[in-house]
N, C-alpha and C positions, 0 to 999 in steps of 0.2 A: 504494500500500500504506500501511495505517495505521502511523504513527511511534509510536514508544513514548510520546514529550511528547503526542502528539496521543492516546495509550490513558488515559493518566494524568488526560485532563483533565475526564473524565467524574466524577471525583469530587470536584470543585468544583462539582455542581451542589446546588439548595438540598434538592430533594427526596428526593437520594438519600444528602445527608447526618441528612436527619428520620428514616430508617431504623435509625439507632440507637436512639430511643425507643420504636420499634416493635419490636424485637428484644428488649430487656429482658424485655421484658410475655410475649416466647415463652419465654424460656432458663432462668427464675424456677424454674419447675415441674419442668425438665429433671434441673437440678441437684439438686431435692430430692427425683427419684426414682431417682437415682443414685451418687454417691461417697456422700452420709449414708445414704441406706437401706439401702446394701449393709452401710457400716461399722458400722452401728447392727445389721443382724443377725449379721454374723459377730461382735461383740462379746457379745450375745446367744446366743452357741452352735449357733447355723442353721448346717445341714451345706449346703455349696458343691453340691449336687444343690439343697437346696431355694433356696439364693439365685440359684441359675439357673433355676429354675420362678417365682420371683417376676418374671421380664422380662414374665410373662403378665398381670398388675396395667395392663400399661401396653397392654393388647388396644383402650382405646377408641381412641389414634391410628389404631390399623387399621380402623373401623369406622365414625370420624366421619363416611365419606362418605353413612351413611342417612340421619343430620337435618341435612346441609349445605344443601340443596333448602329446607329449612324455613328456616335463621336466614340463607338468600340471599333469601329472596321473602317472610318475615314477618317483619312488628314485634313488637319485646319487649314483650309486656304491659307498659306505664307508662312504663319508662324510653327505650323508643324516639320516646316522644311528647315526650320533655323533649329528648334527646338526639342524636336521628336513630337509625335503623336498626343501621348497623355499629354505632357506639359506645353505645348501649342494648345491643347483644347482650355487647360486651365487656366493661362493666362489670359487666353479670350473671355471666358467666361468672369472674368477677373475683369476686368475692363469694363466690360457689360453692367458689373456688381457697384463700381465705382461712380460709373454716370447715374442709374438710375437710383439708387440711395441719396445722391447731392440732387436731383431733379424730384424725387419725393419730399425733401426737404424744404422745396421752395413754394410748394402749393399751401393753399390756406381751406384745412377742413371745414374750418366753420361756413365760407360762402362755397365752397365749390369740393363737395367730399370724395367727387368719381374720380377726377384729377388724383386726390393722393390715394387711391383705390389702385387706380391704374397702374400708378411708379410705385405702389406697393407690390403688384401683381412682377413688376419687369426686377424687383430685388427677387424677390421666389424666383423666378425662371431659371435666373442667370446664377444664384444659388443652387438650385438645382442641380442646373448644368455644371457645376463646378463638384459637384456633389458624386457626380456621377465618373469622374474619371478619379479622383480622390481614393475613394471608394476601392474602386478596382485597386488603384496600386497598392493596397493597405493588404489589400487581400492576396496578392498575386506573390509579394514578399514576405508574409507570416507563414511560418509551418502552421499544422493546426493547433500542437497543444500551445502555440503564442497567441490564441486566438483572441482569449480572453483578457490576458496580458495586454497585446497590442488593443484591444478597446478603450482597457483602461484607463493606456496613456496618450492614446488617443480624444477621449474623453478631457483628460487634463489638460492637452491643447483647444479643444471646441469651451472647456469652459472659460480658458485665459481667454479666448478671443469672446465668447459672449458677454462674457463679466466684463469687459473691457467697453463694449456697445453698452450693455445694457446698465451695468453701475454707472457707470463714466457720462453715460448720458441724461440719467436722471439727476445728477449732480450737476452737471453742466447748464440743463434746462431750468436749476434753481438759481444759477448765479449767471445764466446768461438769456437768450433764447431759444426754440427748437430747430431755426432754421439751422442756429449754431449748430447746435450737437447731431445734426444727419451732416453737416460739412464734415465736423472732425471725424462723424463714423466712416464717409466713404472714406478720409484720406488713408485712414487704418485699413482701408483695403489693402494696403499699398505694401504691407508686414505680411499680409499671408502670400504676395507677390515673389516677396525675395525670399521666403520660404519654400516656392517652387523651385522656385531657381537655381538653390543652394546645394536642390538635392539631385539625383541622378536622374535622369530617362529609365527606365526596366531596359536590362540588358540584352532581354530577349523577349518574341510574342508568344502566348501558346498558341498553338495551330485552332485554324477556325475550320467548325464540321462544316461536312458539304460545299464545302468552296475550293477550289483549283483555281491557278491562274486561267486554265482551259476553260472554265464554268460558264454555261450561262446566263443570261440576267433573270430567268426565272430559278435556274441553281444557287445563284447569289445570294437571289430576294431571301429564298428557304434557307441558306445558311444561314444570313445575315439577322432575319426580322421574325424566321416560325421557329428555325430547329433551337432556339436559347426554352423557348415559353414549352416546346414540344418534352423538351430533354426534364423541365422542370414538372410537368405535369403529368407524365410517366411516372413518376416516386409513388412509390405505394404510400397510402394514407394520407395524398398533398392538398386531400378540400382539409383535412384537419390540419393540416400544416398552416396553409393559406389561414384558414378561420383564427387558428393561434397568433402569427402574425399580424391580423388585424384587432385581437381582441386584447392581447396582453398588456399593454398600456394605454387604453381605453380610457379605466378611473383615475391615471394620471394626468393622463390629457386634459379630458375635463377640466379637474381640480388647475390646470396650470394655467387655464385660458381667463380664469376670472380669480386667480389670486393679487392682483394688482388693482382691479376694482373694488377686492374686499377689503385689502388692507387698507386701500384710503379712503372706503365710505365710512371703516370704521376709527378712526382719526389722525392715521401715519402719513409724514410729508415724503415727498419724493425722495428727500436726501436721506431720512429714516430708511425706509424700503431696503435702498441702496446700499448702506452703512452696513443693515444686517442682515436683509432679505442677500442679496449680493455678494458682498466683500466678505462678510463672517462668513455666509451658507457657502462660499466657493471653495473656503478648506472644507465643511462637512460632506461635499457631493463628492469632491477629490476624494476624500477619506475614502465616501462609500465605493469610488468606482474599481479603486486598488485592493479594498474588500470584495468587491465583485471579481477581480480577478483571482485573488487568491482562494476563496471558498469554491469556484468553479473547477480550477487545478486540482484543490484537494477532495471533492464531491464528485465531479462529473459534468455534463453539462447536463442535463434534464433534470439531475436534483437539485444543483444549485439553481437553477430557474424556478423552478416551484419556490425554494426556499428564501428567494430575492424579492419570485412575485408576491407571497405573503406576506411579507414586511413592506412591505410597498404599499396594498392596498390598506394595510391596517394603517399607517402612518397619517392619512388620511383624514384618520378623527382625531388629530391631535388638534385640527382647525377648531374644531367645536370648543375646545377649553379655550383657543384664541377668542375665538367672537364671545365667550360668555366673559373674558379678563378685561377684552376693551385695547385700547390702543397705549400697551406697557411692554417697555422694551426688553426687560428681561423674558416675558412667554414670545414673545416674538422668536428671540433666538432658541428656546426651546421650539417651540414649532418651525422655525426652519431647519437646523440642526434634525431632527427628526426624519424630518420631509425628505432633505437634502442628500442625506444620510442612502436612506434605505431608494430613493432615485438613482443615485449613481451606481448602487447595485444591481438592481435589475435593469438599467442602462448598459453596462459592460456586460452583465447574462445575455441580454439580450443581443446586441450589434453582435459577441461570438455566437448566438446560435445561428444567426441573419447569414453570418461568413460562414459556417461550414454548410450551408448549404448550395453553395456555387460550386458553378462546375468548373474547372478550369478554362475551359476553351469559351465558356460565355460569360466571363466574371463581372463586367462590366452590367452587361444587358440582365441578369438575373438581380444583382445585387439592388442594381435601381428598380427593380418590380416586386422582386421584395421590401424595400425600402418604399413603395410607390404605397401598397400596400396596408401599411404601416400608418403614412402617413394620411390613410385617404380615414385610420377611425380621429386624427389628429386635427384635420380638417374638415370635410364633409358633417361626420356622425359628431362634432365635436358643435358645429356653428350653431343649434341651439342651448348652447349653455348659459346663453347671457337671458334667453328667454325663461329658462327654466329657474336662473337666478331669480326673476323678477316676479317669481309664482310662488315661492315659498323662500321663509326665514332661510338664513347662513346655515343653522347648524344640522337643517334637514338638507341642508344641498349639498353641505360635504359626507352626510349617513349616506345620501345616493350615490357619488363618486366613489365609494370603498362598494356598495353593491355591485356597480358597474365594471369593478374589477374582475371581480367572478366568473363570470364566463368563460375568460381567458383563460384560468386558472382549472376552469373545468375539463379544458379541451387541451392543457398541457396535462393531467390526470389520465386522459384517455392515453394523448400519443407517449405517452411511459408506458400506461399498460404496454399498448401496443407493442414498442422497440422493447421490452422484456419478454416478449412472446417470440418473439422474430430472433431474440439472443438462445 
C-alpha cells in the first residue's frame, strides 16, 4: 500500500511543479467573470434574477467542445509557424482575452446592459479557447499517477491568477473605478503570456485516428470532429460517466454564483469580501487542492472522489450559521476556510478524474467536452439561482445547494459499484 511520504513525493516532480504557470493563464478570466462582474453589477443596481441570468455570458465553456477538433489538428494562421501549434493557439487566444476584458470595461450597465453582456460573452470565448489547448498540454505531459498532483498545482496557479482579478479588483473598485480594474485585469493578461512562452512546444504529436496524409476530406472530417466523441462514447457505462461529470459540482456551483450577492446584502464591503473571502480563502483552497492531491494518491481515484464530494457538499451549511451571525469577520473566515477548504479538494479529484479519461490521440477534443460538460450544470442548470435566491430566505437556499449535490454523489456510488464489478 502506498505511504503517505511515498503520496507526497509526486510533487517534487519538475513537470508537475511547471503547472503553476499553466494554471494562471486558466484562472485570469475566471476571476474577472466572477467576484468583479457580479460586484460591478449589483453596485450598478442589476436585480439578483438578472445577475443570475448573467452565468449564461459564460455559455462558450459549455460549447468549446465544437472548435476543439479544429485548434487540436490546425495551425494558427502565422503565429503557429513562429511558435508551434499549442502555443500559437494560446497566444491568440490570449490577445482575444486582453481586448475584450478592456472593451467590457468600458460599457456602462446601468444605461446599456447587452453591451457589457456581449464583451462578457467574447472574455468566455476566448477563455475558453485558451482553455482548450492549456488543457491538452497538462495532460499530454502528466503520467497518470501525476494526475492528481499536477491538478493540484495547477489549481495553485488558476487561483494566483483569479485571486489576482478577483481580490485585486474588488479592492481597486473601492479606491478607484470599475473601468479601472477591467484595464488592470486585461493588462495581467499579459503574465499568463510570458508564461506561455517561457515554456516549451510538446516535443512530439500523438498520432490522430483515421487520418493519413493520403485521407480524404470526408476521412478527415471523421478523424478530426466524430472519431474523439465516437472513441468517448464507446466506454462502457459513459451516460453515467457523462451524468457524473455534469452532476458532481452542481451544489457548488450554485452556492458560488450568489455568494457575493449574499455576502453584501448581508452587510460586507467589497474590500471585506476580498480581504477574506479572497486573500485568507486563497491559502485554505491551496491547502485543500494539495489535500486533494495527496488523499487521491493514497485512496485511489473513485474513493477519494466520493470522499472530497462529501465534504464538499456538506460545507455548504456552514453559510446558514453565516446568514444567522450577520456581517462578522471572524465567521466569515470560518465559512470561507471551510468552503474553500473542502473546494479545492474535490476541484483537484475532480480535473484528475476529467484527465484520465482522455484518450491520447484526442486529448484536446475530449478534454474540452468533458470540460464543456461540466460547465454546461455551471452555466445553463446554474442561471436560475439568482431566481431561486429571491423565492426563499439564505438559509433554505444554501439546505438546497448541499441537496443538489446528491445526485452526483449518487451516480459516483453507482460507477464504483460498477468498476468493482469489472475489477
Amino acid at each position: 500500500m502506498t505511504t503517505w511520504w511515498n503520496a507526497a513525493a509526486v510533487y517534487r516532480d519538475r513537470r508537475v511543479l511547471s503547472m503553476v504557470f499553466i494554471g494562471f493563464s486558466s484562472g485570469l478570466p475566471f476571476g474577472v467573470l466572477a467576484e468583479p462582474l457580479s460586484a460591478w453589477l449589483t453596485d450598478a443596481g442589476v436585480t439578483k434574477t438578472s445577475i443570475g441570468l448573467f452565468a449564461l455570458v459564460s455559455l462558450p465553456y459549455s460549447l468549446k467542445f465544437i472548435w476543439a477538433p479544429i485548434m487540436d489538428a490546425v495551425a494558427c494562421p502565422g503565429l503557429s509557424k513562429i511558435l508551434g501549434r499549442r502555443r500559437g493557439w494560446a497566444i491568440a487566444a490570449q490577445i482575444g482575452l486582453l481586448i475584450s476584458i478592456f472593451l467590457m470595461g468600458t460599457t456602462n450597465p446601468v444605461t446599456n446592459l447587452w453591451w457589457t453582456a456581449l464583451f462578457a460573452v467574447c472574455v468566455a470565448f476566448a477563455s475558453a479557447s485558451q482553455d482548450i489547448i492549456i488543457d491538452a498540454y497538462r495532460v499530454e505531459i502528466l503520467n497518470d499517477d501525476q494526475l492528481a498532483a499536477g491538478a493540484a498545482t495547477v489549481t495553485l496557479g488558476w487561483r494566483l491568477g483569479q485571486v489576482g482579478s478577483a481580490a485585486g479588483g474588488l479592492i481597486i473598485a473601492d479606491l478607484w473605478s470599475w473601468p479601472v480594474v477591467f484595464a488592470v485585469m486585461a493588462a495581467l493578461v499579459i503574465i499568463g503570456s510570458i508564461a506561455i512562452l517561457i515554456n516549451p512546444e510538446p516535443e512530439f504529436e500523438k498520432p490522430r485516428l483515421s487520418t493519413t496524409k493520403n485521407s480524404s476530406k470526408l476521412e478527415w472530417f471523421g478523424g478530426i470532429f466524430i472519431a474523439p466523441f465516437r472513441d468517448l462514447l464507446s466506454r462502457p457505462g459513459w451516460v453515467g460517466v457523462l451524468l457524473f461529470v455534469l452532476l458532481y459540482k452542481y451544489g457548488d456551483a450554485v452556492l458560488s454564483l450568489m455568494k457575493i450577492p449574499f455576502f453584501k446584502e448581508i452587510g460586507f464591503t467589497n474590500s471585506e469580501i476580498a480581504e477574506v473571502a479572497k486573500i485568507f480563502g486563497f491559502n485554505a483552497i491551496i491547502l485543500g487542492g494539495f489535500l486533494g492531491g495527496l488523499l487521491l494518491a493514497r485512496l485511489g481515484l473513485l474513493k477519494g472522489l466520493m470522499t472530497c464530494g462529501l465534504l464538499m457538499a456538506g460545507s455548504n451549511l456552514v453559510f446558514i450559521a453565516q446568514a444567522q451571525v450577520g456581517a462578522e469577520i471572524w465567521m466569515l473566515m470560518i465559512t470561507i476556510a471551510v468552503e474553500n477548504v473542502t473546494t479545492g479538494m474535490g476541484t483537484a479529484a475532480f480535473i484528475a478524474y476529467l484527465s484520465s479519461l482522455c484518450h491520447q490521440s484526442f486529448t484536446a477534443t475530449q478534454y474540452a467536452l468533458l470540460t464543456s460538460v461540466m460547465a454546461f450544470s455551471r452555466t445553463v442548470m446554474t442561471s436560475g439561482a439568482g431566481w431561486l435566491a429571491d423565492q426563499v430566505d439564505w438559509s433554505m437556499f444554501f439546505i438546497l445547494t448541499t441537496v443538489a449535490a446528491l445526485p452526483g454523489l449518487l451516480v459516483l456510488a453507482w460507477l464504483m459499484k460498477v468498476d468493482k464489478k469489472r475489477l
